[in-house]
C-alpha positions in Angstrom: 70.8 89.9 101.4 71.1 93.6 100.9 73.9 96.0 100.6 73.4 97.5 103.7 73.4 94.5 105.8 76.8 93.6 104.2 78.0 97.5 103.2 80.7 97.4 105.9 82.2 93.8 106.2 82.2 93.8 102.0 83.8 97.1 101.9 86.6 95.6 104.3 87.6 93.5 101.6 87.2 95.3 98.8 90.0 97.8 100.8 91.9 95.0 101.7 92.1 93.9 98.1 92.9 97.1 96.8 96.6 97.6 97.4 97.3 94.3 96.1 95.3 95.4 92.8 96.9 98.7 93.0 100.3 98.1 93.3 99.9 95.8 90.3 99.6 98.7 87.7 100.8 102.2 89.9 104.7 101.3 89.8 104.8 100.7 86.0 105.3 105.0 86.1 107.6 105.0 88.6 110.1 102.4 87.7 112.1 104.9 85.5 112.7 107.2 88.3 113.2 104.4 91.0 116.3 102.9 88.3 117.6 106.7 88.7 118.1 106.3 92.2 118.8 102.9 93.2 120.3 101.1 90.0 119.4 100.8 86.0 116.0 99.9 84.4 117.8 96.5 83.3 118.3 95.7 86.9 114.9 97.4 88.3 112.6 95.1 86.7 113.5 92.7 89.6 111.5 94.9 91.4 108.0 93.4 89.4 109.4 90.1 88.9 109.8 89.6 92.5 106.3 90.6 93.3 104.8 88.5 90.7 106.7 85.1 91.3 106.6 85.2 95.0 102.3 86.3 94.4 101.8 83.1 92.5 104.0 80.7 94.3 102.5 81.0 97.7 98.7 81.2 96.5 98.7 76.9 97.9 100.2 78.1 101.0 97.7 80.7 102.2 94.8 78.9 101.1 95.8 76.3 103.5 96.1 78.5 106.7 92.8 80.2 105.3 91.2 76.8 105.4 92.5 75.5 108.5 92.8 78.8 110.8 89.5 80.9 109.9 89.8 83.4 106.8 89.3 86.1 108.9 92.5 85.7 110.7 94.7 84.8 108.1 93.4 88.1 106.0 94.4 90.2 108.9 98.1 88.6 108.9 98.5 88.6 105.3 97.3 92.2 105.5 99.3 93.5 107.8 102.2 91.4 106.3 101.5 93.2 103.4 101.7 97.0 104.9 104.8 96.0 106.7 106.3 95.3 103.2 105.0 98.8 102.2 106.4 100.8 104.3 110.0 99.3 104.0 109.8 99.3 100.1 109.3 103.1 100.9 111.9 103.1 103.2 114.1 101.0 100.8 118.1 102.5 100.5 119.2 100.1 97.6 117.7 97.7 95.2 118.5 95.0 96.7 116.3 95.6 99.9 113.5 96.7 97.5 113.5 93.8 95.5 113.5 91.8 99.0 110.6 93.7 100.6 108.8 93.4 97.0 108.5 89.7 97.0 107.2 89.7 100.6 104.5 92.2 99.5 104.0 90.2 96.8 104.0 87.0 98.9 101.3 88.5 101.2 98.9 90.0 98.3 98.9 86.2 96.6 96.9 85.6 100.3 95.1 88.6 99.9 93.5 87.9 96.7 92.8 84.7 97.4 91.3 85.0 100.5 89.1 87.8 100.4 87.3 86.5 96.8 86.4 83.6 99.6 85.2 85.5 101.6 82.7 86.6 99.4 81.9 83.3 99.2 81.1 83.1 103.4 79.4 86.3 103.5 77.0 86.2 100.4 74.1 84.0 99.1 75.0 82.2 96.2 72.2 84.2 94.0 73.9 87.2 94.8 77.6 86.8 94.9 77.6 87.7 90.7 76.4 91.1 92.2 78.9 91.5 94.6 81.6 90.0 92.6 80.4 92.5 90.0 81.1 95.4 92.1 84.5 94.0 93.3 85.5 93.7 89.4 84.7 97.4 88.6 86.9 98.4 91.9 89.8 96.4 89.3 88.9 98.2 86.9 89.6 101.2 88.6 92.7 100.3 89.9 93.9 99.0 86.5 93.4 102.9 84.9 93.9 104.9 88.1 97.3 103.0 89.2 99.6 104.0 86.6 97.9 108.1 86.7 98.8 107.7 90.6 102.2 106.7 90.4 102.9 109.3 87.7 101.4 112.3 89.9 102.8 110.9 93.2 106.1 110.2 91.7 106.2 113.5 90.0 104.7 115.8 92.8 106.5 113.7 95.6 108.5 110.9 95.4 108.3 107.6 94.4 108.2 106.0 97.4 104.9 107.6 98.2 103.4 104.9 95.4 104.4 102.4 98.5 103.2 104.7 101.1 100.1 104.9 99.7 99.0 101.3 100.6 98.9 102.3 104.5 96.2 104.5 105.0 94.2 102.1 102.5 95.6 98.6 104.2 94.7 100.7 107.8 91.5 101.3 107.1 90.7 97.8 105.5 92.6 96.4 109.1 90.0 98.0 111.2 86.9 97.3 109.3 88.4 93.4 109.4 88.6 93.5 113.0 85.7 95.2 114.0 82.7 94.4 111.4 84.2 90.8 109.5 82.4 88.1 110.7 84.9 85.6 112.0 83.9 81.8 110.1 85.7 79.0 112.0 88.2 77.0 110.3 88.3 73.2 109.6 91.2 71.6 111.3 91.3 68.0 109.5 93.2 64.9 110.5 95.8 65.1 108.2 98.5 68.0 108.2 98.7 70.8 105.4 101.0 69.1 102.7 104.0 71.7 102.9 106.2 69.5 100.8 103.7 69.8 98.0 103.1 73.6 98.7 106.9 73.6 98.2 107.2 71.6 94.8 104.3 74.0 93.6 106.5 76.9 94.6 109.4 75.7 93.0 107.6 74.9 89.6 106.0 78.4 90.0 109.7 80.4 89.9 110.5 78.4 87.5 108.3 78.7 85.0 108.0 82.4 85.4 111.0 83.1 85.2 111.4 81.0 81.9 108.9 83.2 81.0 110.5 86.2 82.2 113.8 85.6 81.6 113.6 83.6 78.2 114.7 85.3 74.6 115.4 88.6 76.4 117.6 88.5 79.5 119.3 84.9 78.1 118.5 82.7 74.8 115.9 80.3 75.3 118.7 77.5 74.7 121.3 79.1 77.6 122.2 77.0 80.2 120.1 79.2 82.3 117.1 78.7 80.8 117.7 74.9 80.1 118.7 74.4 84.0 115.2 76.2 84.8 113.3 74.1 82.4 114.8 70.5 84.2 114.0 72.6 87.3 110.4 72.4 85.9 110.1 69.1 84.7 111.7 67.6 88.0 109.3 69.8 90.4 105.8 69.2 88.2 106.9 65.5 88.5 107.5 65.4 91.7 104.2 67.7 92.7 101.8 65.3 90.7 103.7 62.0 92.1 103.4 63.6 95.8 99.9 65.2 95.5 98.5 61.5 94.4 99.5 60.2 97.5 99.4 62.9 100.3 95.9 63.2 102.9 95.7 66.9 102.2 97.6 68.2 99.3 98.4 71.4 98.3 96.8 71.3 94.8 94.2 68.7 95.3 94.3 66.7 91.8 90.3 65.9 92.7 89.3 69.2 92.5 91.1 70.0 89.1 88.9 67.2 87.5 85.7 68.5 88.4 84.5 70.4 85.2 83.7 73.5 86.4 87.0 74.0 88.1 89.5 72.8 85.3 87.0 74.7 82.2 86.9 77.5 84.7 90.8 77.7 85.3 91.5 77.4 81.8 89.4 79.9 80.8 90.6 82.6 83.6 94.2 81.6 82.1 92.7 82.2 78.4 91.1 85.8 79.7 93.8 87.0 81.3 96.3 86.8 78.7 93.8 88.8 76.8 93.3 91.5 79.3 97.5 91.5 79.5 97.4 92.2 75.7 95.3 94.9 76.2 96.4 96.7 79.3 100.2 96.0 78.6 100.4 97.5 74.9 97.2 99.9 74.1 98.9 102.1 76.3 102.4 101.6 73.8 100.4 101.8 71.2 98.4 104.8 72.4 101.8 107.2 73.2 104.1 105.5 70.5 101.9 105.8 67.3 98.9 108.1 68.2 100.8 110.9 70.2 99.1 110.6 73.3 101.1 111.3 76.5 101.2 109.2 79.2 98.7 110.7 81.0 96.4 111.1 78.0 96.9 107.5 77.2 96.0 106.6 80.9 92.6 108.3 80.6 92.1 107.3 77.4 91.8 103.5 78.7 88.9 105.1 81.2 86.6 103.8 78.7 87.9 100.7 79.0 86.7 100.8 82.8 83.3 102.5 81.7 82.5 99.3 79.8 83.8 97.1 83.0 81.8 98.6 85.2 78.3 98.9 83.7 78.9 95.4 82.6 79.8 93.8 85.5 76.6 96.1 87.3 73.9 94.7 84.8 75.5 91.0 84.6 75.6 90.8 88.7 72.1 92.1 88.8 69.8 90.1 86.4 71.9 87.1 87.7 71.1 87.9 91.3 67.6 88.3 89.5 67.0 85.5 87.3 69.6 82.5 89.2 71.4 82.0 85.2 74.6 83.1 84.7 75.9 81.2 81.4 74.9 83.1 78.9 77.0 86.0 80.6 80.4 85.2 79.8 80.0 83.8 76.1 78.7 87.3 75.4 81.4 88.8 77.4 84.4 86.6 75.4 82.4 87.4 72.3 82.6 90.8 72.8 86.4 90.6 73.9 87.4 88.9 70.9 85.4 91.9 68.8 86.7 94.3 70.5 90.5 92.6 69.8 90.3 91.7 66.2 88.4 95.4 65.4 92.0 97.1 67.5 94.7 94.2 65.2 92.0 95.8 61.8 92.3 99.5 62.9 95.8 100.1 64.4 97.4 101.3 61.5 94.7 104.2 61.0 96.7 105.7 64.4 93.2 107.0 65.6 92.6 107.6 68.8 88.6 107.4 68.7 88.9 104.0 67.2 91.2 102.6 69.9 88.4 104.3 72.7 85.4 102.9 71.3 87.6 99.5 70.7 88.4 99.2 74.4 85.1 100.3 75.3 83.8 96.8 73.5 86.6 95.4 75.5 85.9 96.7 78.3 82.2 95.9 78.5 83.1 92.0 77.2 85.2 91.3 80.2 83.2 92.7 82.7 80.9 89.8 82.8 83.6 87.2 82.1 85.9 87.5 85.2 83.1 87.6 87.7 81.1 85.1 86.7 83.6 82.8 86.6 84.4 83.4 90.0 80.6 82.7 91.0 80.4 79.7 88.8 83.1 78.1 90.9 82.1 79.2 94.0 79.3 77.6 93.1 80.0 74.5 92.0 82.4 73.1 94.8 81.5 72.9 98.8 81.7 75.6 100.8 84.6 74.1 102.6 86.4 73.6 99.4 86.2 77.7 98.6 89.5 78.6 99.7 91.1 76.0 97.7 89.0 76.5 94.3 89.7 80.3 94.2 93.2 79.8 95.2 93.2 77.3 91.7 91.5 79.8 90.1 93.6 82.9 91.1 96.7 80.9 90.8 96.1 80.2 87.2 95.0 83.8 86.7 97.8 85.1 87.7 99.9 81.9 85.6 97.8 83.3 82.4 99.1 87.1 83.3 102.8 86.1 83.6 102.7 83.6 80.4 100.7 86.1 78.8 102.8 89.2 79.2 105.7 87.2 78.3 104.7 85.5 75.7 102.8 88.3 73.8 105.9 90.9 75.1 107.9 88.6 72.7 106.1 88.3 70.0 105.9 92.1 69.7 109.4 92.4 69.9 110.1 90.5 67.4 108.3 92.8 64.7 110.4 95.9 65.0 108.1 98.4 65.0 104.7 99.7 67.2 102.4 99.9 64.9 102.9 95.9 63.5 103.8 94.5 66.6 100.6 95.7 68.5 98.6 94.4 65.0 99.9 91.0 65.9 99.7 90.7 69.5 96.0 92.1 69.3 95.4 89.4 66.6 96.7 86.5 68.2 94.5 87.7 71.6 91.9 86.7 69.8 91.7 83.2 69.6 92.4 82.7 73.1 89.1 84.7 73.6 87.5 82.3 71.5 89.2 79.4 73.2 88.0 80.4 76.5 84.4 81.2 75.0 84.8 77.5 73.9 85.3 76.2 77.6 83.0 78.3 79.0 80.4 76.9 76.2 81.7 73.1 77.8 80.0 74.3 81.1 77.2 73.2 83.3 74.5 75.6 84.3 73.0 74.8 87.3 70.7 77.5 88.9 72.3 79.5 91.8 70.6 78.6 95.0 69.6 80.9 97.5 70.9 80.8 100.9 74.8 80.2 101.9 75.4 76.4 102.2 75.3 75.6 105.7 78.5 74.3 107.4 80.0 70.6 106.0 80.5 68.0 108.4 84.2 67.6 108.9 85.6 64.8 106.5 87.3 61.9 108.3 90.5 61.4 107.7 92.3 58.6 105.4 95.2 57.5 105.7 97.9 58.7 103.6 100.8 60.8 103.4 100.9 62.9 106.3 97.7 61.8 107.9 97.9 62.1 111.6 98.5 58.9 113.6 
């Protein structure tokens, strides 16, 4: 397949992934002023937290109405669910409807993610979906530099609700190419009904645990009753998922997928890379204004070169796999090169220069690039194509599991060092070995030579009778 075959259908997604990636990184600038207006910055960090639990806990969900209805049409509803959301965040008169409108954006851009990274899967051969994944990597790239430099020039030029506003014209366009150029797949409508209890004990695990994560050693102490009521919370819902997922005909997180090999190593390591990338994006730009003097906008372009290397990576990866059929070799030079770039930023912070930091993220940058992509083809690879929307929802759900733990985790850490410049040294060094954990899992995989041509339509599985199986 060629890019001009595919240019408009491909470029429907990539637009319809793009507020979701966006709105990720552009409101980080804008929260100050949005606390002015509508409450304090203690209380306005709902307004992320809300958008990030709601994100990952109804990943399951979406993936099951993706599966069963035909991606097509459940991209268009989470879509437009998702510009609806928009537009009344930008319409939002107190915090309280913001926060609510947030986790119903954030709600609709878990679907988003997760649906149009499989539809990738339906539209491209299996050689070429590095290439095409490659492309949709550097579009995050982008985003991830772009989004904060956005919401500081809309915010200060217009207002801060036009970092919502901005979504529409994007999400519009995106609507119509869906509708007009993106080939419609039929769904599978098995025997059995979706497991919604399970989708619901996921969910509840989910909140949960972010907000542990969230919450713990800064909102309350990690032994307040809070905490400790959201950590039984935990225990009784993963319990209760794993117990219910063994027995139901069509659950939520299928426990057969997770122990194929290149699904769990693959998971693991998206966890693994994205609480590296968290480290990175979350406190070079801290680092950046706080010990180098760079302004906010100076430390937004300076992380360009961080993008630079994602993008000429992921373009050179994508090719000689779409070339060649191998794909292994791509990410262990990728993590190798992330962990480089990691331990050569923890070595160099205290020389406060900012040339070091650049070329620093530039090995970064050019490390991940052919990490998060290839990944993505390795398991679209390695399960049926009938089982794509259910391995990239696992994959995206513990992407976005290893962003939230990550943040978290490393936020803590770096407070507890009282100061920038040590703080950044330690949350840089302790990125590293989970580089060279997930270069370690990645080693554990299979390579098995990408095929050609899509795989042609499964015949549908009968059902078995279980929990929820039709009678």
């Amino acid at each position: 397949m060629r890019l001009p075959k595919l240019s408009l259908p491909f470029v429907a997604i990539v637009l319809a992934m793009l507020p979701a990636v966006l709105d990720q990184t552009i409101l980080a600038t804008a929260l100050p002023t949005i606390a002015s207006d509508l409450g304090t910055l203690a209380d306005v960090s709902w307004v992320v937290s809300a958008y990030v639990v709601a994100s990952a806990a109804t990943i399951p969900v979406r993936r099951g109405r993706g599966d069963r209805l035909g991606r097509k049409r459940v991209l268009e509803v989470s879509l437009a669910l998702f510009l609806a959301a928009s537009a009344i965040c930008g319409l939002a008169g107190s915090l309280t409807m913001l926060v609510a409108a947030r986790a119903v954006q954030g709600a609709a851009a878990g679907g988003l993610m997760t649906l149009a990274m499989a539809a990738v899967g339906d539209l491209v051969s299996p050689r070429e979906r590095a290439r095409y994944q490659g492309y949709i990597a550097a579009v995050f790239a982008l985003a991830t530099v772009a989004g904060p430099l956005a919401g500081g020039l809309l915010t200060e030029q217009v207002s801060w609700r036009w970092v919502f506003y901005v979504n529409l014209p994007l999400g519009l366009a995106a609507l119509a190419g869906l509708r007009l150029r993106f080939p419609a797949v039929p769904g599978e409508r098995p025997a059995a009904r979706f497991d919604v209890a399970g989708a619901a004990l996921l969910a509840t695990a989910t909140c949960a645990l972010m907000l542990i994560c969230i919450w713990g050693g800064s909102k309350f102490a990690w032994d307040s009753g809070q905490i400790v009521a959201l950590g039984a919370a935990l225990v009784l819902a993963a319990g209760g998922l794993v117990w219910r997922e063994r027995r139901a005909a069509d659950p939520a997180v299928p426990l057969d997928l997770l122990r194929l090999p290149t699904v769990a190593l693959s998971s693991a390591a998206f966890f693994l890379t994205t609480a590296s990338l968290f480290a990175v994006t979350v406190f070079a730009p801290v680092y950046l204004q706080a010990a180098t003097g760079a302004s906010p906008t100076g430390a937004g372009l300076l992380l360009v070169a961080m993008m630079v290397g994602v993008t000429v990576s992921t373009n050179v990866a994508g090719r000689r796999i779409a070339r060649g059929g191998r794909y292994k070799r791509y990410p262990l030079a990728g993590l190798a090169l992330m962990a480089a770039g990691l331990a050569a930023m923890a070595a160099l912070v205290g020389e406060r220069s900012q040339l070091a930091t650049v070329l620093c993220l530039g090995v970064f940058g050019l490390g991940f690039g052919m990490v998060g992509q290839v990944l993505t083809v390795i398991v679209q690879n390695g399960v049926e194509r009938r089982r794509l929307g259910t391995a990239m929802a696992t994959t995206n759900f513990f992407r976005a599991l290893g962003g939230a733990v990550g943040a978290a985790v490393l936020g803590a850490v770096f407070a507890s060092q009282g100061g920038v410049v040590p703080g950044v040294r330690l949350v840089f060094g302790i990125a590293v070995p989970l580089a060279l954990l997930a270069l370690a899992l990645v080693w554990r995989l299979e390579e098995r030579k990408l095929g050609e041509e899509v795989a042609k339509p499964p015949t549908p599985i009968p059902s078995r009778p279980a929990i929820g199986a039709a009678r």
